[in-house]
Wavefront OBJ file of the C-alpha trace (Angstrom):
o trace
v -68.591 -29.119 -132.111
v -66.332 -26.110 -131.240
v -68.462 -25.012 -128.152
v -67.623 -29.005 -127.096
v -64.198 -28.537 -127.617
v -63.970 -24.887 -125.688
v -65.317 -26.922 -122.865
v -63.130 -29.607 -122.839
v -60.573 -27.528 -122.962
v -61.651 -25.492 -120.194
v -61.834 -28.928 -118.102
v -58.922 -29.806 -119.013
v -57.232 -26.271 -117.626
v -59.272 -26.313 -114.808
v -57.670 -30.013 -113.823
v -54.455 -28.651 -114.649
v -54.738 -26.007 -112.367
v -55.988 -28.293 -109.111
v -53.767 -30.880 -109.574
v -51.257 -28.169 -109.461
v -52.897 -26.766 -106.214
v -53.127 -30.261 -104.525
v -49.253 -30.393 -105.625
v -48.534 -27.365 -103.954
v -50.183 -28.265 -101.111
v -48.343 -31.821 -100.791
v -45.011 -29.276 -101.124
v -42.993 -28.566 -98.034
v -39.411 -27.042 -96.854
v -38.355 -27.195 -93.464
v -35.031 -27.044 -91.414
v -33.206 -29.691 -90.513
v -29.739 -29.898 -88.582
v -26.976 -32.587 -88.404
v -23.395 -32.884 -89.280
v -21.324 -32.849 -92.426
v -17.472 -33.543 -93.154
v -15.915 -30.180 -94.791
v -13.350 -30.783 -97.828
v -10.609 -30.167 -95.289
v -11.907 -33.399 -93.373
v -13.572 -31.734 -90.780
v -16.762 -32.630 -89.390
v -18.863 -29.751 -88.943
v -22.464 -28.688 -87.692
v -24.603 -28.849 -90.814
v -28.215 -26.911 -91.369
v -29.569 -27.833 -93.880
v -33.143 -26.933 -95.785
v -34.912 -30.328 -97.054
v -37.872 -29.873 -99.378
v -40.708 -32.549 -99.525
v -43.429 -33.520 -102.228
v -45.442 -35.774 -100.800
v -43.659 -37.136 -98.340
v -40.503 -37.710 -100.421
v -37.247 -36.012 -100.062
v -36.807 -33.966 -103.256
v -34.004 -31.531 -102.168
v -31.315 -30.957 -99.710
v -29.650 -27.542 -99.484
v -26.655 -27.301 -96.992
v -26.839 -23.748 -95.658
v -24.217 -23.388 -92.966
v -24.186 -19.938 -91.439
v -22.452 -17.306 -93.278
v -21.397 -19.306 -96.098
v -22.987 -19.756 -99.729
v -25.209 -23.112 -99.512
v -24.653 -25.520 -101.793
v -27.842 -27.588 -103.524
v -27.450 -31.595 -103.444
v -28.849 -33.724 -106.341
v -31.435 -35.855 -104.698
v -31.162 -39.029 -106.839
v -33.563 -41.310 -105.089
v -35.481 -41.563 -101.604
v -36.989 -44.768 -100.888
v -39.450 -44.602 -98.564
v -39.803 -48.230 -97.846
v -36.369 -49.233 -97.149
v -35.410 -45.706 -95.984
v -32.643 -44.879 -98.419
v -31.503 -41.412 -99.257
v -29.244 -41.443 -102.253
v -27.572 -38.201 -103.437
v -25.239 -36.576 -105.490
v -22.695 -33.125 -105.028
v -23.243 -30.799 -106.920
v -21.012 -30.722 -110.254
v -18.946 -33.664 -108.946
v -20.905 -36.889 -110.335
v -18.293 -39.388 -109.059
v -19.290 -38.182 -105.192
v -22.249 -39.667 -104.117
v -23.921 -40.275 -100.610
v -26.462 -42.955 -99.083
v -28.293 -41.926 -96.244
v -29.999 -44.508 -94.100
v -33.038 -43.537 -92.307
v -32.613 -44.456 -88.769
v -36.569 -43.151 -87.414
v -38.917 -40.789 -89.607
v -36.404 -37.830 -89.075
v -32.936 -39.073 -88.629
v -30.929 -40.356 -91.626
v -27.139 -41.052 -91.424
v -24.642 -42.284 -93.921
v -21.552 -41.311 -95.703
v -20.113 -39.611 -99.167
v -18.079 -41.534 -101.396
v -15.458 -40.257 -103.637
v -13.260 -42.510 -104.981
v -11.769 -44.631 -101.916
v -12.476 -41.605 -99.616
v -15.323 -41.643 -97.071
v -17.060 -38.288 -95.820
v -19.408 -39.054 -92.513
v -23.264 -37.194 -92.854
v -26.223 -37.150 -90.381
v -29.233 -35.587 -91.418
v -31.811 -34.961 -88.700
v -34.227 -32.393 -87.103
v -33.182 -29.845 -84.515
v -32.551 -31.318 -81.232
v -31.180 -30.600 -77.807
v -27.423 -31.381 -78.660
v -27.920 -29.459 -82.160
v -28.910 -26.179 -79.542
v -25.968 -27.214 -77.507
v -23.226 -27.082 -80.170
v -24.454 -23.532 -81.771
v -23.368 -22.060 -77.986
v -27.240 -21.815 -76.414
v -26.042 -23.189 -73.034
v -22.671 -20.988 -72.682
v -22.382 -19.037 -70.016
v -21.246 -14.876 -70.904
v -17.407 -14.485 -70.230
v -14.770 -12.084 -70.988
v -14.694 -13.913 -74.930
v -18.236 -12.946 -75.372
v -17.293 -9.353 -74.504
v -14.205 -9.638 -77.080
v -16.723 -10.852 -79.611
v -19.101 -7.473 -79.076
v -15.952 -5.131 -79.279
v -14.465 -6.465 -82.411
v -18.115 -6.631 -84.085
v -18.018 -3.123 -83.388
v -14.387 -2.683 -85.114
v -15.474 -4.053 -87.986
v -18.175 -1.994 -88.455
v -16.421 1.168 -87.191
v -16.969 3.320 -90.450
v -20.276 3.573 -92.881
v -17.464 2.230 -95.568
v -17.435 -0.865 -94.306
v -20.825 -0.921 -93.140
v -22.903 -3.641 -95.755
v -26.375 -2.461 -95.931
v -28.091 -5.203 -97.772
v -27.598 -8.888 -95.473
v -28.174 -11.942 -97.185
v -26.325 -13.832 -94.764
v -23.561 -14.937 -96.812
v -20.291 -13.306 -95.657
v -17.816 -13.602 -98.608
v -16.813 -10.006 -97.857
v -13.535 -9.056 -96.457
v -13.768 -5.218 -96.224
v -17.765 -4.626 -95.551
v -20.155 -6.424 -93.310
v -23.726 -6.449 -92.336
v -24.313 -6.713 -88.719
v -25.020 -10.674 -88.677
v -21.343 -11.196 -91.085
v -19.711 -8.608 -88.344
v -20.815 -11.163 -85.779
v -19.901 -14.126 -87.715
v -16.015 -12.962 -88.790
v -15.288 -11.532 -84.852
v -16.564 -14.989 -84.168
v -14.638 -16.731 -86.099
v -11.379 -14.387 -85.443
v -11.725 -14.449 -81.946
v -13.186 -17.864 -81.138
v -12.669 -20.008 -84.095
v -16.166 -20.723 -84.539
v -19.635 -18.861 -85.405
v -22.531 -20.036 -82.581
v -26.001 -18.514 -83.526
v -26.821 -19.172 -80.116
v -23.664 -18.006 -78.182
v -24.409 -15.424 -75.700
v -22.730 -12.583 -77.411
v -25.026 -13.249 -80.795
v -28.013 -13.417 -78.211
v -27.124 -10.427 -76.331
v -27.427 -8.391 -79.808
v -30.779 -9.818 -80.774
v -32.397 -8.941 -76.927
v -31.006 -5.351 -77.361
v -32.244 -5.305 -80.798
v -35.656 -7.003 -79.585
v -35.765 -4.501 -76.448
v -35.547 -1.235 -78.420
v -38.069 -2.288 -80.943
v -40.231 -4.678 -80.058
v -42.071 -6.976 -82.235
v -40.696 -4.468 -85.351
v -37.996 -7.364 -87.106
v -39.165 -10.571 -87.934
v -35.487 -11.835 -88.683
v -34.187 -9.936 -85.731
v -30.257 -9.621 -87.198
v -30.877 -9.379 -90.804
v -34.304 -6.952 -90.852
v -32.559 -4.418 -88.577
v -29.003 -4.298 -90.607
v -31.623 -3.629 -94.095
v -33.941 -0.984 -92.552
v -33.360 2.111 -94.470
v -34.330 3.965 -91.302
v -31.809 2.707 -89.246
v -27.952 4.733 -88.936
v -24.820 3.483 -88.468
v -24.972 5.321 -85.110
v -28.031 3.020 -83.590
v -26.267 -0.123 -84.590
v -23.500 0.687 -82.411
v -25.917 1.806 -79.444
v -26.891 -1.825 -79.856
v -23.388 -3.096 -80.152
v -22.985 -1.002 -76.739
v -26.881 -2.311 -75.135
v -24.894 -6.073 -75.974
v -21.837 -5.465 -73.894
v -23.586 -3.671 -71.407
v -26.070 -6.665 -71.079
v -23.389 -9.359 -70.952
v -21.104 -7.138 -68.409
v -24.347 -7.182 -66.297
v -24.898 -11.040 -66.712
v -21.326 -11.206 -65.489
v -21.036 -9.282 -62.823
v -24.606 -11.814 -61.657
v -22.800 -14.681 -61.413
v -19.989 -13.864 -59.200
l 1 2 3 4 5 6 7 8 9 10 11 12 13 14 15 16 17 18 19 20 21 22 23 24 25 26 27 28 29 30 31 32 33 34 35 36 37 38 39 40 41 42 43 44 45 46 47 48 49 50 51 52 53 54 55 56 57 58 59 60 61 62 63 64 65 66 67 68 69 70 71 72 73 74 75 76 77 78 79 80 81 82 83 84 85 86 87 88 89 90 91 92 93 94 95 96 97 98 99 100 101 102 103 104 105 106 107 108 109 110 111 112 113 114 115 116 117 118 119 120 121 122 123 124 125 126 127 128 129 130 131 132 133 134 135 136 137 138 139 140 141 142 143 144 145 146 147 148 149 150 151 152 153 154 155 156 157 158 159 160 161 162 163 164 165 166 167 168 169 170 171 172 173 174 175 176 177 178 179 180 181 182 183 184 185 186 187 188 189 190 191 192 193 194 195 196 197 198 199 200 201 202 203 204 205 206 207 208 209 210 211 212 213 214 215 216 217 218 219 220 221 222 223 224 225 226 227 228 229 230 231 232 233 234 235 236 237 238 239 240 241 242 243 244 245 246 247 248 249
């Protein structure tokens, strides 16, 4: 009798364990763009990750660059009838439906109160590549962008060794939130695909190739790397879009 019990036990784990496995495997996360309205009214470029279980919408994280993401309460996805239905985060009286428009594109507002906040929800496209600067030609603002990167990381001070892509710093920055703030101070906006941002990956990707998976973030964190090689690459940027530059005209 207790042998038959150890081994229905032991089944019973066993199932455990693959229905876990065949769970995990249904599990997915992937990156999805869009647009989402800002609590100043704004709409702005969203990124967001979405995490499936089998085939359902489970999570949405927006993750905007530079800034802490912030997790949505999934409430419902309906499959059939393509409804997203989701609630912000500590704030139960804002809520959002999402209509799915094809398999990857849902769009749909927040409501709060009488207030409407506009949302699309969608994978990466051509116009998505378009508004994060990938088409922009170098100029003399690109340059600008380089030179105060290089300001603001001028001294080992204010140098932030340990990039997590979230720049709520004021007085130290990791190469990628140096980027992001002379961005933002000298164009408004942060473009992961403007030329200066690209010019600093190539030089990166040129000096050691194939070394940083995440080109920005990996080469800011290696211990072996000085304060004095990220400004040679601050310097291989400028150079690179001076060059580009001085090619078109």
């Amino acid at each position: 009798m207790i042998a038959a019990q150890k081994a229905l036990v032991t089944h019973l784990c066993m199932y455990v364990v693959i229905l876990s496995s065949i769970s995990a495997l249904n599990a997915q996360s992937e990156l999805w763009f869009g647009t989402y309205t800002n609590e100043g009214g704004k709409i702005q470029q969203g990124r967001f990750h979405v995490d499936f279980n089998d085939n359902k919408i489970v999570k949405v994280t927006l993750a905007p660059y530079g800034k802490s993401p912030i997790e949505f309460s999934v409430i419902e996805h309906d499959t059939t009838q393509g409804l997203l239905k989701m609630e912000w985060p500590g704030n139960p009286n804002k809520k959002c439906t999402l209509l799915r428009y094809h398999a990857t594109y849902y769009a749909g507002n927040w409501i709060e109160s009488t207030r409407s906040y506009p949302m699309v929800l969608k994978t990466f496209n051509f116009q998505d590549a378009e508004l994060q600067g990938n088409w922009m030609a170098p100029s003399a603002v690109e340059v600008k962008i380089i030179e105060r990167t290089k300001e603001l990381l001028l001294k080992e001070e204010n140098w932030h060794r340990e990039d997590n892509r979230i720049c709520n710093e004021t007085a130290k920055f990791s190469l990628f939130c140096a980027l992001y703030a002379a961005s933002v101070q000298v164009d408004q906006q942060y473009r992961h695909l403007r030329p200066a941002v690209k010019a600093v990956r190539e030089a990166i990707e040129t000096k050691y190739p194939k070394k940083y998976d995440h080109v920005l973030v990996d080469f800011n964190n290696s211990s072996s790397i000085q304060l004095a090689e990220v400004h040679a690459i601050l310097d291989a940027a400028k150079e690179r879009l001076v060059g580009l530059m001085d090619e078109r005209k």
